[in-house]
C-alpha positions as CSV (number, residue, x, y, z in Angstrom):
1,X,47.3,86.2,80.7
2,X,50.0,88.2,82.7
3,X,52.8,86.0,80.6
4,X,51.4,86.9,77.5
5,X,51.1,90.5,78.5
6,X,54.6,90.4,79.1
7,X,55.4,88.9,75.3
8,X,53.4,91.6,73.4
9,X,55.8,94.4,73.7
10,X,58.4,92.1,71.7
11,X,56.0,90.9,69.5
12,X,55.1,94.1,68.5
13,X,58.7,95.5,68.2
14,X,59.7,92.2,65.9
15,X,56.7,93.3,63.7
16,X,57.8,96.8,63.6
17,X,61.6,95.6,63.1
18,X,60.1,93.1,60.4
19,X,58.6,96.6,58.4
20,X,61.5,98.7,58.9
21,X,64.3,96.4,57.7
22,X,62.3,95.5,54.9
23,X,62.3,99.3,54.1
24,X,66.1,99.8,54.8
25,X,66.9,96.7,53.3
26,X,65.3,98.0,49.7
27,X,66.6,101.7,49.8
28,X,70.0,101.3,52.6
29,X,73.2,100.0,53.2
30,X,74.0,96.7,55.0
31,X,74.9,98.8,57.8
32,X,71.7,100.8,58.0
33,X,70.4,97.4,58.0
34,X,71.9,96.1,60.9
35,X,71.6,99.3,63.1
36,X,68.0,99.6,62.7
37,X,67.4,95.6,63.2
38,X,69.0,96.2,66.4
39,X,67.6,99.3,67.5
40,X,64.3,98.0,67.4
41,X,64.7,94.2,68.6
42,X,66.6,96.7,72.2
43,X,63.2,98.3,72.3
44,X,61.6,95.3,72.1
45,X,63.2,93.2,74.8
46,X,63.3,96.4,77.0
47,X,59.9,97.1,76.7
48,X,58.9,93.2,77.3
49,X,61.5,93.6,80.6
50,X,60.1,96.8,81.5
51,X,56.4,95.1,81.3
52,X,57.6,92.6,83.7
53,X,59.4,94.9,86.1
54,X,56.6,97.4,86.2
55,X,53.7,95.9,85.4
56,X,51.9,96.7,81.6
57,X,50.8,99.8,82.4
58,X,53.0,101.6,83.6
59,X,55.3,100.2,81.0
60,X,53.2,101.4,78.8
61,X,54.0,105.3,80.4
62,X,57.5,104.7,80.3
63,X,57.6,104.3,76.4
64,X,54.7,106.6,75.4
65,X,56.7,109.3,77.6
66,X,60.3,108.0,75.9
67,X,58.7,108.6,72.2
68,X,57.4,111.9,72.9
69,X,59.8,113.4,74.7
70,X,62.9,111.5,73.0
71,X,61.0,112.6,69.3
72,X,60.5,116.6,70.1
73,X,63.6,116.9,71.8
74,X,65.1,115.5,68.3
75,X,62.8,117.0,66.0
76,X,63.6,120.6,67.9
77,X,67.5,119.8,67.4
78,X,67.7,118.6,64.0
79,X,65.6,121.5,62.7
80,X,65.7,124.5,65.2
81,X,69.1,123.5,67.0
82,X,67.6,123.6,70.4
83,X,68.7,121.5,73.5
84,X,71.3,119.7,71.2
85,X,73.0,122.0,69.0
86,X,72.4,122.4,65.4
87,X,72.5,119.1,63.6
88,X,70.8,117.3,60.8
89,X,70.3,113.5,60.1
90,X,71.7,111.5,57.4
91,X,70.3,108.3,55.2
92,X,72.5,106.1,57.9
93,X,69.9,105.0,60.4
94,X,66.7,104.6,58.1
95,X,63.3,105.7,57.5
96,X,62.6,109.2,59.8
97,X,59.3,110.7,61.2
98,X,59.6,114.2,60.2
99,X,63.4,115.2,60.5
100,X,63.8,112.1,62.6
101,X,64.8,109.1,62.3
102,X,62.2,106.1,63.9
103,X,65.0,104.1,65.6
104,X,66.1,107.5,67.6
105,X,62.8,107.5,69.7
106,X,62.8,103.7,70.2
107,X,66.2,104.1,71.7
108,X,65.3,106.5,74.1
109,X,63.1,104.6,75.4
110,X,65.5,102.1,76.0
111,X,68.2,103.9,77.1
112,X,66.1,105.3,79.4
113,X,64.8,102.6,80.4
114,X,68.3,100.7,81.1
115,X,69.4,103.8,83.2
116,X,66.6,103.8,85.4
117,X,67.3,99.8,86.4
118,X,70.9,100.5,87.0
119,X,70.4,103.8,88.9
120,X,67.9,101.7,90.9
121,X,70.5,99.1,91.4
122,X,72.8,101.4,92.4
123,X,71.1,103.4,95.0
124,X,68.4,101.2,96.2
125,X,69.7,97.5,95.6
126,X,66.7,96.9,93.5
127,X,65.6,97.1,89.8
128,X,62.8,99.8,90.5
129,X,62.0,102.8,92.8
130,X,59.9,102.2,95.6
131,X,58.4,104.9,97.2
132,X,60.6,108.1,97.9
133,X,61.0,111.5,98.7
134,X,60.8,114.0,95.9
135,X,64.9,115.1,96.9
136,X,65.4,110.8,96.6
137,X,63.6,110.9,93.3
138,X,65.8,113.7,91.9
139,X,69.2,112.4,92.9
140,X,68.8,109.0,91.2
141,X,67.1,110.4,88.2
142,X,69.8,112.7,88.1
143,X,72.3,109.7,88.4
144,X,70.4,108.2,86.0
145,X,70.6,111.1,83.1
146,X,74.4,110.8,84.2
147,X,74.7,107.0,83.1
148,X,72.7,107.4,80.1
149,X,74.8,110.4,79.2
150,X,78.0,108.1,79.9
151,X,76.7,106.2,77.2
152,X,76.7,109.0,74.6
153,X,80.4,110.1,75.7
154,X,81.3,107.2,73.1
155,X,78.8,106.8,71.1
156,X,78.4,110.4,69.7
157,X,81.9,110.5,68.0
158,X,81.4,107.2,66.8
159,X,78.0,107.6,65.1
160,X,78.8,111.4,64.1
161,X,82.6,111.0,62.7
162,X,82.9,106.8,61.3
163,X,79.0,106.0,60.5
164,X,78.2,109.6,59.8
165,X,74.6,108.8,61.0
166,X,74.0,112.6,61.2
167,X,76.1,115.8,60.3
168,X,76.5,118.7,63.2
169,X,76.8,122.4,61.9
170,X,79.2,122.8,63.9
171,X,82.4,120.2,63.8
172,X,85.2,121.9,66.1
173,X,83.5,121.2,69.2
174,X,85.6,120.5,72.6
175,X,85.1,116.9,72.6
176,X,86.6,115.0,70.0
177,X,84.2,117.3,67.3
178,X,81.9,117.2,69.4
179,X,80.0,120.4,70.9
180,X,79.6,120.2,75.0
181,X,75.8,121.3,74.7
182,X,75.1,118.1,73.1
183,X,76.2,116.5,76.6
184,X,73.7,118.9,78.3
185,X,71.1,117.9,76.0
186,X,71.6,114.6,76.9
187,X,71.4,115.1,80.8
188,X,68.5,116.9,80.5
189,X,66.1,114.9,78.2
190,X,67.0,112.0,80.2
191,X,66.0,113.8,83.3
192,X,62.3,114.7,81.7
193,X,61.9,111.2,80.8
194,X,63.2,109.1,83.8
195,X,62.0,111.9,86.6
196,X,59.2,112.1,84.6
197,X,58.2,108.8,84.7
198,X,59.4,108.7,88.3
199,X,55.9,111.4,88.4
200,X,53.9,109.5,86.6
201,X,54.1,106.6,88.9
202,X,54.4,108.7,92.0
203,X,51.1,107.2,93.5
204,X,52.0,103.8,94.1
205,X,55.0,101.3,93.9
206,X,55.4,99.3,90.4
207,X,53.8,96.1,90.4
208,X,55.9,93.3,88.1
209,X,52.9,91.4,85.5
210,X,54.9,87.9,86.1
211,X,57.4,86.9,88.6
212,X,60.4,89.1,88.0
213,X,64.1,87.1,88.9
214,X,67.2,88.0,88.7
215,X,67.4,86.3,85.4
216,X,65.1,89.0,84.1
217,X,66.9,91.8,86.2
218,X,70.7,90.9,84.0
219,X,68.5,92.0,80.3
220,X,69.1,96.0,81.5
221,X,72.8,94.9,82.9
222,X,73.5,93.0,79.9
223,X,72.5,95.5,77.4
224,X,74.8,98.5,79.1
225,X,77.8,96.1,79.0
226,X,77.2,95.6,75.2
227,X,77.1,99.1,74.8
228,X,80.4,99.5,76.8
229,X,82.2,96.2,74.6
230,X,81.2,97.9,71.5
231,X,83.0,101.2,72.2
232,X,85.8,99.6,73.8
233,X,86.1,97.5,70.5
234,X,85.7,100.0,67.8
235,X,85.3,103.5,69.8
236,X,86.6,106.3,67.4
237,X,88.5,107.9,68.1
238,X,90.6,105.5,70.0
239,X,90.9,107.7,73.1
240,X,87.3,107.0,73.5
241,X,88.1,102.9,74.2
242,X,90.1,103.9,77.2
243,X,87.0,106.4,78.4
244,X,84.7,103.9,78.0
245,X,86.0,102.0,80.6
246,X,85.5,104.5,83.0
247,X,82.9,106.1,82.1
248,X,80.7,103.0,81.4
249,X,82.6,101.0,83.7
250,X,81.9,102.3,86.8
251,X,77.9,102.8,87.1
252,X,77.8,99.3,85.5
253,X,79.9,97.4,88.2
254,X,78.2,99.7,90.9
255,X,75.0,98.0,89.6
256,X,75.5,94.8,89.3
257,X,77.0,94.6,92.7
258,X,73.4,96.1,93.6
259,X,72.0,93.2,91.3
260,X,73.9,90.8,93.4
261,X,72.7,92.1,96.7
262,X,69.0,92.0,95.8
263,X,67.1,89.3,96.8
264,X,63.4,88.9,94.9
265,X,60.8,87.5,96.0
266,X,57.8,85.2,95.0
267,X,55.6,87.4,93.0
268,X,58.5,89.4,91.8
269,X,61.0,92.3,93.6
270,X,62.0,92.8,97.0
């Protein structure tokens, strides 16, 4: 039961890919395609890993939480300019709820997700908080919203300025085009979602559904360091490749030394 449990976040999210691509396959380009294919088959094995890390409910938090927060926060940019900076989103990454589109949410989540295991790493030498002081809980979701945000150093130029996946009012901003505020954003949605979560679970330590390894632990590692090949391959501009590698770099290799160091145990974390 626990096993399958663990399975229906990816079944789900393969179901939800299936409708989506079939959508952006009829009225989108090949790349539209691919990016929303991907977008959703990340939330999916997140979501799954999360499930296993945390147990299915609290699993369950962590996305509900992601989708709201991650969907307001963009629905308040693309129309209102808040948090973000005024912005509005193009055909590129598929069908939208309201002024957004359904893959941004979804990768909130896992994003989120994916920076909470490697902050955890990082500090803590294990893939998810224990229980902490509030000052503890605020320092690594704040390292946290920093890794996340070291994500979105690359990808921002990238999606705004090659795949035009959405079109920002204003297109002189100090970082390659892009406007600083957006970085702020970034830090502090990820804080409300990670720290908020970090709440949520506040009255007891996460309990992994299935046995959780260190096979399972590498999914969160893995995806980061795809995130940091791609912008090292085709970052735009090409400063951004060299950034990358720094920015990305660091956090990653400082969590998967933590990765190394943990040792689970039978029934699932250490």
């Amino acid at each position: 039961m626990h096993a399958l449990l663990a399975r229906l976040p990816l079944l789900g999210a393969l179901l939800l890919a299936g409708a989506l691509v079939a959508q952006a396959a009829r009225t989108h380009s090949p790349t539209t395609f691919a990016l929303v294919a991907s977008s959703v088959l990340m939330f999916g094995f997140s979501w799954a890993n999360a499930t296993q890390l945390l147990g299915p409910r609290l699993a369950g938090r962590f996305v509900l939480l992601a989708l709201v927060v991650g969907w307001v926060a963009e629905q308040l940019g693309a129309t209102m300019g808040w948090i973000f900076g005024a912005y509005h989103y193009t055909e590129v990454l598929g069908p939208r709820l309201g002024a957004v589109p359904v893959v941004i949410p979804l990768m909130w989540f896992t994003l989120g997700y994916t920076a909470y295991v490697l902050s955890n790493f990082i500090v803590w030498r294990t893939p998810a908080h224990g229980r902490e002081s509030f000052t503890d809980a605020a320092l690594v979701t704040f390292l946290a919203a920093l890794i996340l945000t070291a994500f979105d150093l690359g990808a921002d130029p990238y999606l705004v300025f090659t795949l035009k996946a959405w079109i920002m009012v204003k297109t002189d901003g100090a970082w390659f085009g892009e406007t600083v505020q957006g970085f702020f954003g970034w830090v502090f949605v990820s804080c409300v979602i990670i720290g908020g979560f970090r709440w949520l679970a506040r009255s007891g330590v996460p309990a992994p559904s299935v046995a959780y390894t260190r096979r399972h632990a590498a999914l969160p590692l893995l995806l980061y360091a795809s995130a940091l090949v791609f912008q090292v391959a085709l970052g735009n501009p090409v400063e951004i490749r060299s950034i990358a590698v720094f920015a990305m770099g660091i956090p990653l290799l400082a969590a998967v030394a933590g990765w190394r160091l943990w040792q689970p145990v039978a029934g699932g974390r250490a």
